[in-house]
VOPAGU-2260 file (C-alpha; in pm, 1 decimal, decimal comma):
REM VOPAGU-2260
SITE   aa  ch    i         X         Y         Z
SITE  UNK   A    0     600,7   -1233,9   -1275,9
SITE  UNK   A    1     624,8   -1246,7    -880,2
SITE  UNK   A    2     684,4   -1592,1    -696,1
SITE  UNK   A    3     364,5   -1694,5    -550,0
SITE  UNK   A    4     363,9   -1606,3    -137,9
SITE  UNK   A    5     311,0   -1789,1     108,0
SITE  UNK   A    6      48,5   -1589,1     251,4
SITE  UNK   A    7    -112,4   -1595,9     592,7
SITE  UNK   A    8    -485,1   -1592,6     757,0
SITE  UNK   A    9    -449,7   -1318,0    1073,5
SITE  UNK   A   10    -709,4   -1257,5    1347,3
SITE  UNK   A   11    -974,2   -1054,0    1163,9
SITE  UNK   A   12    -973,6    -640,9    1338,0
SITE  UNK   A   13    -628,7    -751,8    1494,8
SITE  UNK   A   14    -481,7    -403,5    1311,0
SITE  UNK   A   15    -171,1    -403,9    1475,9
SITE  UNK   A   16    -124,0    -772,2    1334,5
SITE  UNK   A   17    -173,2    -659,8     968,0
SITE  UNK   A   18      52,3    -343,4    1001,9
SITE  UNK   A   19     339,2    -548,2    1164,4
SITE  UNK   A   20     312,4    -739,3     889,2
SITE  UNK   A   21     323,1    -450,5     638,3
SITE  UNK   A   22     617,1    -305,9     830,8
SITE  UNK   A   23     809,4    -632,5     784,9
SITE  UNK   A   24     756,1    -581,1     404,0
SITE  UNK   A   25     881,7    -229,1     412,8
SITE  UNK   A   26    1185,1    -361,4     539,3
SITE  UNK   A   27    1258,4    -561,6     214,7
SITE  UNK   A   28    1281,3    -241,9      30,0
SITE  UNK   A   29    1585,6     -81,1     -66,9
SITE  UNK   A   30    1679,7     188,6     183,3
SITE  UNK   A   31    1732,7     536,3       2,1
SITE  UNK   A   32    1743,0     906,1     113,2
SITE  UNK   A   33    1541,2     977,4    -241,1
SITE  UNK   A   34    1247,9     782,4    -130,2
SITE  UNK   A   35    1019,5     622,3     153,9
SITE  UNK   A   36    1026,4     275,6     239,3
SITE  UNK   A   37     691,1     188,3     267,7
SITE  UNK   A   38     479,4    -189,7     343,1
SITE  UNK   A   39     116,8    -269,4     221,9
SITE  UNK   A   40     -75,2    -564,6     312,7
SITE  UNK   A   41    -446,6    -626,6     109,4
SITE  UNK   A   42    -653,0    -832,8     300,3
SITE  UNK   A   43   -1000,9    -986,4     367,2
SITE  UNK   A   44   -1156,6    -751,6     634,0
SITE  UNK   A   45   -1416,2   -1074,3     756,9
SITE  UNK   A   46   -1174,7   -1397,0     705,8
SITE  UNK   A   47    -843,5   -1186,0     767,8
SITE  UNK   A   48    -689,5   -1322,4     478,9
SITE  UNK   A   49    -438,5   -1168,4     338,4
SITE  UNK   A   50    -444,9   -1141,5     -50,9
SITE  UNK   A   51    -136,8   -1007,4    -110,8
SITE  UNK   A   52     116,5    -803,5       6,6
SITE  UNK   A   53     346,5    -540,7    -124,1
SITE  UNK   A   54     643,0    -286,3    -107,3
SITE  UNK   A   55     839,7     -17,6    -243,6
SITE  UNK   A   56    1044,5     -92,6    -533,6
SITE  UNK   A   57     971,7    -460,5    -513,2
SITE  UNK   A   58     845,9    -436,9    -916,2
SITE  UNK   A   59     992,3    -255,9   -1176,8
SITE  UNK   A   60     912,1     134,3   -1228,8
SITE  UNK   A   61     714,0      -6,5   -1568,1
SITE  UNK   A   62     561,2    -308,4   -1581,3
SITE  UNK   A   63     359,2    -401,3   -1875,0
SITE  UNK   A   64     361,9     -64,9   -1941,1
SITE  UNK   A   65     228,7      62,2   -1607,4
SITE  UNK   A   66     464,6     344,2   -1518,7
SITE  UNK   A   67     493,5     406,8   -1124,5
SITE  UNK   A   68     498,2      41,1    -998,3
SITE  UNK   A   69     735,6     114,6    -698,1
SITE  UNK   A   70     529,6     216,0    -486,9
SITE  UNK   A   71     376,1     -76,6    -225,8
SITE  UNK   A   72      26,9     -26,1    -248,8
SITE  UNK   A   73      53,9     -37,9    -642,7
SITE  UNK   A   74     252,5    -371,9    -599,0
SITE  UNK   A   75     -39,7    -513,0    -351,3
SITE  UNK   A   76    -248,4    -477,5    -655,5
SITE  UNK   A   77       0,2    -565,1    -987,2
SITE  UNK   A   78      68,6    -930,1    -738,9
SITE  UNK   A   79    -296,0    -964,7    -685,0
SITE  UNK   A   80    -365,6    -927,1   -1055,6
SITE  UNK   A   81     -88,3   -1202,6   -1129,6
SITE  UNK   A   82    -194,5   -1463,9    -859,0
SITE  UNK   A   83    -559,8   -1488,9   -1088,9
SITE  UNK   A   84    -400,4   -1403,9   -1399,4
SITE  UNK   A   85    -544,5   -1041,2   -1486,4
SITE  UNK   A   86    -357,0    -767,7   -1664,1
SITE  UNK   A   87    -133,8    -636,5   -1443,0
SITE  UNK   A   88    -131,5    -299,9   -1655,0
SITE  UNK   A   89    -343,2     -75,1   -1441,9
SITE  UNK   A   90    -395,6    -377,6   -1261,8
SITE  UNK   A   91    -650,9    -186,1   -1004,1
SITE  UNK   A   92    -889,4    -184,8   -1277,6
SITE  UNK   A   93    -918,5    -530,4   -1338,3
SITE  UNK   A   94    -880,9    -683,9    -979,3
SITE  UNK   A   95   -1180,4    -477,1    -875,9
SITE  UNK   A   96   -1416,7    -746,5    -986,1
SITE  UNK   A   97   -1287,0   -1014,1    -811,4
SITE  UNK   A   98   -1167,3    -844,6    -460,8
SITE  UNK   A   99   -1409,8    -969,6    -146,8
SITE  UNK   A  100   -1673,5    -683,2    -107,6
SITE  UNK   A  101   -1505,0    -659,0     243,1
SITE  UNK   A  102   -1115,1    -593,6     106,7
SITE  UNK   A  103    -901,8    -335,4     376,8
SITE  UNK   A  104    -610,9    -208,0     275,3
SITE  UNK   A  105    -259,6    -205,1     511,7
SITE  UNK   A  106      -8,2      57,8     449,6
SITE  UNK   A  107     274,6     178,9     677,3
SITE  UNK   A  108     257,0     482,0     508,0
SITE  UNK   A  109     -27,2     707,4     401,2
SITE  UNK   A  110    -110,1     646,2      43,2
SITE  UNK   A  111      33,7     924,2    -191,3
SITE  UNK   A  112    -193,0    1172,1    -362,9
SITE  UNK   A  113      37,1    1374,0    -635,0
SITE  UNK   A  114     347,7    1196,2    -706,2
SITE  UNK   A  115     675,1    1427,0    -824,5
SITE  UNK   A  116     731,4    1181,9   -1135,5
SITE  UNK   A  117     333,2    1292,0   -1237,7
SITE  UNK   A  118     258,9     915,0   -1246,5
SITE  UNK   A  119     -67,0     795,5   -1164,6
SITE  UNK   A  120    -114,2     810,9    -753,5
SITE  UNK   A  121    -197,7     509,7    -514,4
SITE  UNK   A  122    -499,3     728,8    -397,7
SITE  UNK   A  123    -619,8     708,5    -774,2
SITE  UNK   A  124    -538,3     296,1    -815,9
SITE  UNK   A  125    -734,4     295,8    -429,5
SITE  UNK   A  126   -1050,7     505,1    -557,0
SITE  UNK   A  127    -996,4     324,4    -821,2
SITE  UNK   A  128   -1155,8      14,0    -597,7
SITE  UNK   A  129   -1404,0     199,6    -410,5
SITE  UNK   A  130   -1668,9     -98,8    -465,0
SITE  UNK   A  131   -1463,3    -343,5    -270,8
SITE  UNK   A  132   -1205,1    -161,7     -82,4
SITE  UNK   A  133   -1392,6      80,4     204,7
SITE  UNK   A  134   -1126,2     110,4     421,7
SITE  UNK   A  135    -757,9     206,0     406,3
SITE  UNK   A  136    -562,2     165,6     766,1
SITE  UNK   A  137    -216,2     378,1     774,3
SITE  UNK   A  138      46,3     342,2    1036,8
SITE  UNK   A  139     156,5     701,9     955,3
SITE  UNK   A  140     112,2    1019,8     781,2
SITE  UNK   A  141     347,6    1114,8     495,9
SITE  UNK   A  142     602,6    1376,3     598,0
SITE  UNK   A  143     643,1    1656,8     404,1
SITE  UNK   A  144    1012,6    1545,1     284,9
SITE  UNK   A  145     909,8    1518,3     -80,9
SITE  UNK   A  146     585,3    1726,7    -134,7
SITE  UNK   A  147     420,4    1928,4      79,2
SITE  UNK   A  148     103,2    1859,1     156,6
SITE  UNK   A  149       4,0    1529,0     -15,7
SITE  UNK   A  150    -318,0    1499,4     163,9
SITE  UNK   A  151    -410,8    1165,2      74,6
SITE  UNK   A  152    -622,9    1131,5     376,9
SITE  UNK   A  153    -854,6    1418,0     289,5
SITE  UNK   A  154    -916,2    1278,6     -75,9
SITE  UNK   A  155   -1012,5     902,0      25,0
SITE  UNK   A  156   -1249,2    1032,8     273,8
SITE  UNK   A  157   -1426,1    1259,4      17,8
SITE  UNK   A  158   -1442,3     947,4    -218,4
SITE  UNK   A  159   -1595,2     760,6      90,7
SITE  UNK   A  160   -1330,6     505,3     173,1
SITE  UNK   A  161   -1274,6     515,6     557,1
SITE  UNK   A  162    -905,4     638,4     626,1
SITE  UNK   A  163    -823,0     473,1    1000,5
SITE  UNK   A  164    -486,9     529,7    1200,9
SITE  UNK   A  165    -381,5     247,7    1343,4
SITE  UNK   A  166    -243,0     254,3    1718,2
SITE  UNK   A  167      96,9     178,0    1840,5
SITE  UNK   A  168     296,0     142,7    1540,3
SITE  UNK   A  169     376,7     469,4    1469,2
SITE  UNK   A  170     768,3     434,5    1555,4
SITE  UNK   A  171     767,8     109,8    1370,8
SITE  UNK   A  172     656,8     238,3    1059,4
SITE  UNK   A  173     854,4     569,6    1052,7
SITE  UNK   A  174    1176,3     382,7    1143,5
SITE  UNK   A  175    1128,9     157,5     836,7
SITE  UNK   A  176     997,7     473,1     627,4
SITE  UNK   A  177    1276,6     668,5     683,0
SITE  UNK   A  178    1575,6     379,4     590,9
SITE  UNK   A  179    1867,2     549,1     433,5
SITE  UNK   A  180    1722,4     891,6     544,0
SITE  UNK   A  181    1996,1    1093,3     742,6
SITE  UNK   A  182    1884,0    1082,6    1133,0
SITE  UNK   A  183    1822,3    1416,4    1292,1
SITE  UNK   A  184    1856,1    1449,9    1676,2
């Protein structure tokens, strides 16, 4: 079980807001050359509430017996789930029916759509909430570091869930992606 968060109420279509914020979460996760360091913020796309937040590695790789619960978007969900005490086991499934019809999605990083380990994707836990959840906002793409064309980008938009870059954070968001990564000139 997570600590409850104290979580806070941001200017609603103030993007940059919500991805600083995600980028400050991404910062709490452990930096590693083996993996990205990645933010996620769920939020109220009308109020600009946020409804939880998330990052990688901030829950254990099985929770309930959810295998792949590193990654931040998955978190966003599994601490959703727990603040109105839902399963937390595929926890997308169950938080669907109790998201705002107007939910956005924050993540520094573009969500992943095949996953080395084979584990279920965030694109599949995001489709997953189509109903309530219409539009994902990324502060970068992934880099091809750990597979090679993981076009999640291409397979929310065929789903219909608006994929939307958000502006001036790019260098925020890759700097706290690639923590622990060897710099190259």
């Amino acid at each position: 079980m997570t600590t409850p968060e104290n979580l806070p109420m941001l200017t609603p279509g103030d993007h940059k807001a919500f991805m600083l914020l995600a980028v400050e979460k991404a910062s709490f996760s452990p930096p590693s050359p083996s993996k990205f360091c990645v933010g996620a913020v769920l939020a109220n796309g009308v109020t600009g509430e946020v409804l939880s937040t998330g990052y990688s590695i901030e829950l254990p790789g099985d929770m309930d017996g959810d295998l792949g619960s590193t990654h931040a978007e998955q978190c966003c969900f599994i601490k959703f789930a727990q603040q109105h005490t839902l399963p937390v086991a595929h926890a997308e499934e169950h938080i669907g029916q109790i998201l705002p019809g107007n939910t956005v999605l924050y993540t520094t990083m573009e969500p992943c759509n095949a996953r080395l380990s084979g584990r279920r994707t965030c694109c599949d836990r995001i489709v997953a909430l189509k109903d309530r959840l219409k539009t994902v906002y990324v502060g970068i793409r992934e880099p091809n570091t750990f597979m090679a064309n993981n076009d999640g980008k291409a397979r929310l938009e065929r789903e219909g869930i608006a994929f939307e870059m958000v502006e001036g954070v790019h260098d925020f968001c890759f700097e706290a992606a690639m923590a622990g990564h060897e710099k190259k000139d």
